[in-house]
N, C-alpha and C positions, 0 to 999 in steps of 0.2 A: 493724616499720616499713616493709612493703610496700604502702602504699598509695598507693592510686591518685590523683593530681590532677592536677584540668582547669584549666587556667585558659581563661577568656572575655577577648578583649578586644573589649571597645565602640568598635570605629573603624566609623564608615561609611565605605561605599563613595566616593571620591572624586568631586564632582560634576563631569558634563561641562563643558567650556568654553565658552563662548558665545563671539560674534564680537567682533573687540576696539572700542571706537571711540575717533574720532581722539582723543588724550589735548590736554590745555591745551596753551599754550605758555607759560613760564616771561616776563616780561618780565624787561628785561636789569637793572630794579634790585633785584630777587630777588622772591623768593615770597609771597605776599599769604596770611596764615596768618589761617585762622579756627580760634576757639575755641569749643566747643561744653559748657559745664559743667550737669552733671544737678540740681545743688542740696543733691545728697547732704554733710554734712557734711567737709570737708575738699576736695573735689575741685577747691576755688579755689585753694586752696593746690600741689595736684599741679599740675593746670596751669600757675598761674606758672613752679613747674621747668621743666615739660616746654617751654613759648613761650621760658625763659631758654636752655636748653637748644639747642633748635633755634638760636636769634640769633647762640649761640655759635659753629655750625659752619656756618651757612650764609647765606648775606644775606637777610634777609626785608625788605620794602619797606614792608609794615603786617601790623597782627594786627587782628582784628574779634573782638570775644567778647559769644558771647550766654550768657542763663543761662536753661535752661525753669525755671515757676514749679512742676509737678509733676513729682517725681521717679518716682513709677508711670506718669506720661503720656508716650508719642513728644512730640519736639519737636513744637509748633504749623508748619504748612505755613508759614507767614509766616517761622518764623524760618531753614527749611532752604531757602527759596528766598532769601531774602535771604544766607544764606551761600554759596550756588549762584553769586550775581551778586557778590559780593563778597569770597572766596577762593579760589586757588587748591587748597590741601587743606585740609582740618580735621581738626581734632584735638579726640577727645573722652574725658570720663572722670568715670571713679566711683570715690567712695571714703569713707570712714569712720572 
């Protein structure tokens, strides 16, 4: 029972930090939460949690929620700029 083992671990190297830029500012009647759902099966579901969730602990002012129509495809440009101009964070997810 003298044998030898290696363990590997798969971390990469930490990536460097780039420079920060100036972050949003919150308006005073809370956070303007976007919603970003993939289509995958259930992730409408997760989400509502996650938007009840968030309302619970903090004041959100609105939620925007889009849904891409393919769930192998990046969101369409149209709908990441329109949550750009119309959230403060987003929040997104997949599920099954």
């Amino acid at each position: 029972m003298n044998q030898k083992v290696t363990l590997v671990v798969p971390e990469a190297p930490a990536p460097a930090s780039g420079a920060l830029l100036p972050q949003r500012r919150i308006k005073q009647g809370g956070v303007r939460l976007g919603v970003l759902d993939n289509s995958k099966g259930n992730a409408d579901h997760l989400l509502a949690m996650v938007v009840e969730g968030v309302c619970a602990v903090r004041p959100v002012a609105s939620v925007v929620s889009w849904r891409k129509n393919v769930v192998s495809l990046p969101a369409p440009k149209a709908i990441l700029d329109r949550l750009t101009v119309e959230a403060d964070f987003v929040v997104s997810a997949m599920a099954d």
